[in-house]
C-alpha positions in Angstrom: -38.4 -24.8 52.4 -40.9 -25.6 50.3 -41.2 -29.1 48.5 -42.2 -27.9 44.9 -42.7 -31.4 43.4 -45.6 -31.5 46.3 -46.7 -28.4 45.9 -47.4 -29.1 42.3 -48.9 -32.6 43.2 -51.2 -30.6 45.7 -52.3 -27.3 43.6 -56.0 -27.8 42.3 -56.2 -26.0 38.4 -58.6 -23.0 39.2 -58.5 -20.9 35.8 -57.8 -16.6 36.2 -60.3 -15.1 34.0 -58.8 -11.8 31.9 -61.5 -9.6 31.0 -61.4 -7.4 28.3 -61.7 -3.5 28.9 -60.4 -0.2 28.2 -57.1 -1.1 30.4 -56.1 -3.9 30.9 -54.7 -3.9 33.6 -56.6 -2.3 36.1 -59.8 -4.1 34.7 -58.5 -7.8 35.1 -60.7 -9.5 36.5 -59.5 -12.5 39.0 -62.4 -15.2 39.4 -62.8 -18.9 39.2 -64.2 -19.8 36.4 -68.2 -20.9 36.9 -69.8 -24.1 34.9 -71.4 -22.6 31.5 -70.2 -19.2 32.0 -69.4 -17.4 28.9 -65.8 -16.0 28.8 -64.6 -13.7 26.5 -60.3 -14.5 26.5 -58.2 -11.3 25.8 -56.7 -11.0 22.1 -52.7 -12.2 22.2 -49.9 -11.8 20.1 -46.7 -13.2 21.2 -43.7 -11.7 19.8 -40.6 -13.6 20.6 -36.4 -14.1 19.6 -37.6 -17.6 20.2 -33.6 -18.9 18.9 -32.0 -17.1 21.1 -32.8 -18.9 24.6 -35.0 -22.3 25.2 -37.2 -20.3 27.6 -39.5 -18.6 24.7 -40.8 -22.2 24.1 -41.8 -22.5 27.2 -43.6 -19.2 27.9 -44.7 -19.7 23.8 -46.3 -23.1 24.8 -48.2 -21.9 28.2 -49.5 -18.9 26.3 -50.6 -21.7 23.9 -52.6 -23.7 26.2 -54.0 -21.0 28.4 -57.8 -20.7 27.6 -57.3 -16.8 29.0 -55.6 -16.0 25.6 -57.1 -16.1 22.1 -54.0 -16.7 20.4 -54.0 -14.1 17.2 -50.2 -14.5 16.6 -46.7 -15.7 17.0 -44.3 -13.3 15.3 -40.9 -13.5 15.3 -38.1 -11.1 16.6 -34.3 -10.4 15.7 -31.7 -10.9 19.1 -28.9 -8.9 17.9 -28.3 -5.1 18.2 -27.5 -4.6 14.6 -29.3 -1.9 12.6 -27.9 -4.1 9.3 -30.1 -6.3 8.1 -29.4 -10.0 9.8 -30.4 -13.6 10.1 -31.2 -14.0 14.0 -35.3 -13.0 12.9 -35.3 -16.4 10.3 -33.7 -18.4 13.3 -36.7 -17.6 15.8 -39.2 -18.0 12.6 -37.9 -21.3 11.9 -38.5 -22.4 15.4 -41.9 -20.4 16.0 -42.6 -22.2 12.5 -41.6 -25.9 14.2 -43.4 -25.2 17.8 -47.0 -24.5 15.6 -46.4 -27.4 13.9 -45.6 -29.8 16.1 -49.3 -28.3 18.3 -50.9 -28.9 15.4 -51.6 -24.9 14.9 -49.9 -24.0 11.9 -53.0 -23.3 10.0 -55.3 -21.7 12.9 -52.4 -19.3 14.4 -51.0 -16.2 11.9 -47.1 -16.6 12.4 -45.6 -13.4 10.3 -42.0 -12.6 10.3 -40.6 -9.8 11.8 -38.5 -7.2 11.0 -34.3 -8.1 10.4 -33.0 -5.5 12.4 -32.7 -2.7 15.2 -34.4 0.6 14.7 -31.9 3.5 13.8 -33.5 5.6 15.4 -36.9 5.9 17.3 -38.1 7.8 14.0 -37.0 5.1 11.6 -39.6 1.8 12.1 -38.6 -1.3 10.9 -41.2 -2.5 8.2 -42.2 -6.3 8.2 -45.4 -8.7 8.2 -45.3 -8.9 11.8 -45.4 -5.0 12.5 -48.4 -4.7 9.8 -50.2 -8.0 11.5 -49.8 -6.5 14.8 -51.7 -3.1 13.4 -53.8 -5.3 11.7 -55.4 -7.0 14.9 -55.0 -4.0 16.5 -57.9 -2.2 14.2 -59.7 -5.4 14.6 -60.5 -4.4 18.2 -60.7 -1.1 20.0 -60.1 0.8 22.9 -62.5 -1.4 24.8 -61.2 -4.5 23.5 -57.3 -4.2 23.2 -54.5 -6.4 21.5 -52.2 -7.8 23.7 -49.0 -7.7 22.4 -46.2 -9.3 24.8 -42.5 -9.2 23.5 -40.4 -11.5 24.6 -37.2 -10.0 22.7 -36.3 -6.9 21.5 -39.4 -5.0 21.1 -38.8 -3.4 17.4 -42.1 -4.8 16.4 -43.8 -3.5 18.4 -41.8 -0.2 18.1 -42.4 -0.4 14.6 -46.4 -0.5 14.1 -46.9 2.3 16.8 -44.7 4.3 14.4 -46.2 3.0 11.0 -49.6 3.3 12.6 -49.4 5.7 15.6 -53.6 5.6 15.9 -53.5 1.9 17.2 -51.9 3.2 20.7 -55.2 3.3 22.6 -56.3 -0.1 20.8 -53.0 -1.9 22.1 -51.4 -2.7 25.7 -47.5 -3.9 25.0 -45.8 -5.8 27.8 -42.1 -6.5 27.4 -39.4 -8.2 29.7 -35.8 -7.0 30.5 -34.8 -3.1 31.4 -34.2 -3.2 35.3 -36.2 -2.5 38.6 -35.2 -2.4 41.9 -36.0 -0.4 45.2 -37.9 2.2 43.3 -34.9 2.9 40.5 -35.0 2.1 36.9 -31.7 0.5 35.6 -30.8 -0.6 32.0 -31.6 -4.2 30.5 -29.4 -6.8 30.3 -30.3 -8.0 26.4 -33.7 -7.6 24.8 -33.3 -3.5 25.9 -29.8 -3.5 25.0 -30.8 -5.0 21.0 -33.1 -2.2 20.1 -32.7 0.7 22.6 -34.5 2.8 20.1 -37.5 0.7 19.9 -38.0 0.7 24.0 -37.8 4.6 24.1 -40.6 4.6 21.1 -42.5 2.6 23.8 -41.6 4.1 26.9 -42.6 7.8 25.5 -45.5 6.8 23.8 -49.4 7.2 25.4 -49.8 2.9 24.9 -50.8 1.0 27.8 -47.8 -0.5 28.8 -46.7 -3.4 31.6 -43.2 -4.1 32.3 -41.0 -7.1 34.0 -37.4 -6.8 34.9 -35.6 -9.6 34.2 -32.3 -9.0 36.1 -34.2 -8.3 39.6 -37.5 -9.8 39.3 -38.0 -13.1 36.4 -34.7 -14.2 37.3 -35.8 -16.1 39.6 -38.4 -18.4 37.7 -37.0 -21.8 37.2 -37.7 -25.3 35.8 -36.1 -28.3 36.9 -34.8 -30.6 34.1 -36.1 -33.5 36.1 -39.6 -32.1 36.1 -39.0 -31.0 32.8 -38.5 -35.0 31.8 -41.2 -36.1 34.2 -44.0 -34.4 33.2 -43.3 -33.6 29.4 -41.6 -36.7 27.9 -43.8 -38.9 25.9 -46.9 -36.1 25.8 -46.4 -35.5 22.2 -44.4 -33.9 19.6 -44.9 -30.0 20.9 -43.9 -30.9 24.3 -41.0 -33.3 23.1 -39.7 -30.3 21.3 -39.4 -28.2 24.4 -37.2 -30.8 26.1 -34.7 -31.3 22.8 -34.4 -27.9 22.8 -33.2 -28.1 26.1 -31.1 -31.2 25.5 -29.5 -29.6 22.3 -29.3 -25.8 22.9 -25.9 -25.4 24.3 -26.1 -23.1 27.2 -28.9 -25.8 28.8 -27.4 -29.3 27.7 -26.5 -31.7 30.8 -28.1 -28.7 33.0 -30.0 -29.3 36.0 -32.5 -26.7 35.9 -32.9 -23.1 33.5 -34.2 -19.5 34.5 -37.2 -19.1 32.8 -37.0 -15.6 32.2 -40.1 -15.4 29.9 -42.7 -17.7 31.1 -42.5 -15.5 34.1 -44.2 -12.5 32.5 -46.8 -15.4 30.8 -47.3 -16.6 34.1 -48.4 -12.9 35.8 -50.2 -11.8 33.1 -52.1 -14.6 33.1 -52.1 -15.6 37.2 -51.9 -11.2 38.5 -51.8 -12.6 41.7 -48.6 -14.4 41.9 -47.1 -11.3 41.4 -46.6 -7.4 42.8 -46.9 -5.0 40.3 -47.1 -1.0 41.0 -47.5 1.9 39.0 -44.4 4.6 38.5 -43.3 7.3 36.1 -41.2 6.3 33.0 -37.8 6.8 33.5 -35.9 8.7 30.7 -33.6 6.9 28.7 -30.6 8.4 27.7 -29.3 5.2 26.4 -28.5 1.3 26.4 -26.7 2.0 29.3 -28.3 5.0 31.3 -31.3 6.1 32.0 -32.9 9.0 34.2 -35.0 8.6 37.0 -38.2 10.7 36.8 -40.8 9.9 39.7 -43.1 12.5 38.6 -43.4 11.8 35.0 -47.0 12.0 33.9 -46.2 9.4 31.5 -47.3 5.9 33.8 -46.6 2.3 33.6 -47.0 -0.8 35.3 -44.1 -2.7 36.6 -43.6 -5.9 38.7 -41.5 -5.7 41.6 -41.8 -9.0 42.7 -43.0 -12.1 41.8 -44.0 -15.4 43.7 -41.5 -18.2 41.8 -42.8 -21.1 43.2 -46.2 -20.7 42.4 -45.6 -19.4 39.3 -43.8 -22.8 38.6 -46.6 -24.7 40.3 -48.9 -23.1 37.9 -47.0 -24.0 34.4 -47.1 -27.4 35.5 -50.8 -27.8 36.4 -51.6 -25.7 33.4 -49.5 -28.6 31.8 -51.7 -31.6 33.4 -55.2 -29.9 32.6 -53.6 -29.4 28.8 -52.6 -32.9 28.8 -56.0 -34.4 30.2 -58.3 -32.3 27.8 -56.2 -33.8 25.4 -56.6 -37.4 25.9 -60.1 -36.7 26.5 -60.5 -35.5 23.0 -58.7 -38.6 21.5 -61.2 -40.6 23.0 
């Protein structure tokens, strides 16, 4: 077995540069990073139901500190699957509002609501500042320099500005966490699918350059230790205090030893492709929340991980975490 607490010890930080192309994906390019060489980071918004579970922070904070992303956003999501306008969208703003501050970002990173609902249908987009910043950036680039979007909820804003603004598909690659992947079958999610079915099946039959991660097969099994949690965070200043009272207050993690991460695991192999196994399949067609048809053959492709390497994805977080911490004391010198 391995010994993660050495493994970290023992892991030398050796950044992934993400270069910027037509896609994304196939494009990445995986190289340490050279003394003076210019790198261009790829354009990010995080979109995230950042109340609903303490693993946002955590994948919201290492998309934070990776110099691979230039941050152009933190929007916020709903987490129920109401199409009635609801509260759950000003709970994650409030804490997407809290995590900026307490980084020190609130004036250098846009962080527009998002929409208050569920899509009724995959014809009826659900307007807000988010979906309108996300088509905003998106016109900034182009199809050789694409937005990142990455949902960490229920993808309705995402959903929403291909619909508003269906010419920013080929400027845009979306990459969301949950509907299911196993032994070559597609399978329903288990939340973020389930709270705005309409918005994944905008996604899933759309053109846009799209990456996937099940979460009941694949993330499930990133974790983080609450005793690495204390070692390595507690006392490194107010953002990272933050992520350890949420864990200490939030009431499925109190007194818990350790917390799947679902969504720093899609942070992680977007940002470190080699720690996990992604392949390329047909879009399966989605009857509903619950069902779904497999289609093998569909012209329409994606990318989807299949597997992931947890340990190292772990080891990574935390080294990402000492390199943050360093350049930080170095600047307060």
């Amino acid at each position: 077995m391995v010994n993660r607490s050495l493994l970290k010890l023992g892991l030398c930080y050796i950044p992934v540069l993400l270069a910027l192309s037509t896609n994304f994906w196939n494009n990445t390019l995986i190289s340490a990073q050279q003394p003076g060489k210019s790198v261009t980071p790829t354009r990010v918004i995080i979109d995230a139901d950042t109340a609903n579970e303490i693993d946002d922070l955590y994948a919201i904070a290492r998309g934070l500190i990776a110099p691979e992303f230039q941050m152009e956003g933190l929007t916020s999501a709903h987490f129920t699957r109401s199409t009635e306008s609801n509260d759950s969208v000003q709970k994650s703003q409030k804490l997407n509002e809290q995590l900026l501050e307490a980084f020190g970002l609130s004036n250098r990173i846009q962080h527009p609501i998002g929409g208050d609902r569920a899509m009724k249908s995959p014809a009826d987009p659900v307007d807000s500042p988010a979906a309108r910043w996300i088509i905003e950036r998106a016109h900034a680039g182009s199809s050789q320099n694409k937005l990142l979007v990455i949902a960490l909820g229920a993808c309705t804003n995402l959903a929403s500005a291909l619909r508003l603004d269906p010419t920013i598909e080929s400027k845009v690659t979306f990459a969301f966490i949950d509907g299911d992947f196993k032994d070559g079958k597609w399978g329903p999610g288990i939340f973020n699918w389930k709270n705005d079915i309409a918005a994944v099946k905008v996604i899933f039959e759309s053109n846009v350059e799209y990456i996937h991660m099940p979460a009941r097969t694949v993330s499930v099994e990133m974790e983080l230790q609450k005793v690495d949690v204390d070692r390595f965070l507690r006392g490194e200043g107010p953002g990272w205090e933050l992520l350890i009272q949420r864990w200490d207050t939030f009431p499925r993690t109190a007194n818990k030893p350790k917390k799947v991460m679902w969504d720093l695991a899609l942070i992680e192999a977007l940002l470190r492709p080699e720690l996990a196994t992604a392949v390329t399949v047909g879009a399966p067609i989605i009857l509903s929340a619950e069902h779904v048809e497999q289609f093998p053959d569909n012209p329409r492709r994606i990318k989807v991980f299949k597997a992931i390497d947890a340990d190292r994805m772990e080891s990574d977080f935390w080294e990402a975490v000492r390199h943050q911490r360093e350049a930080d004391a170095n600047d307060a010198r």
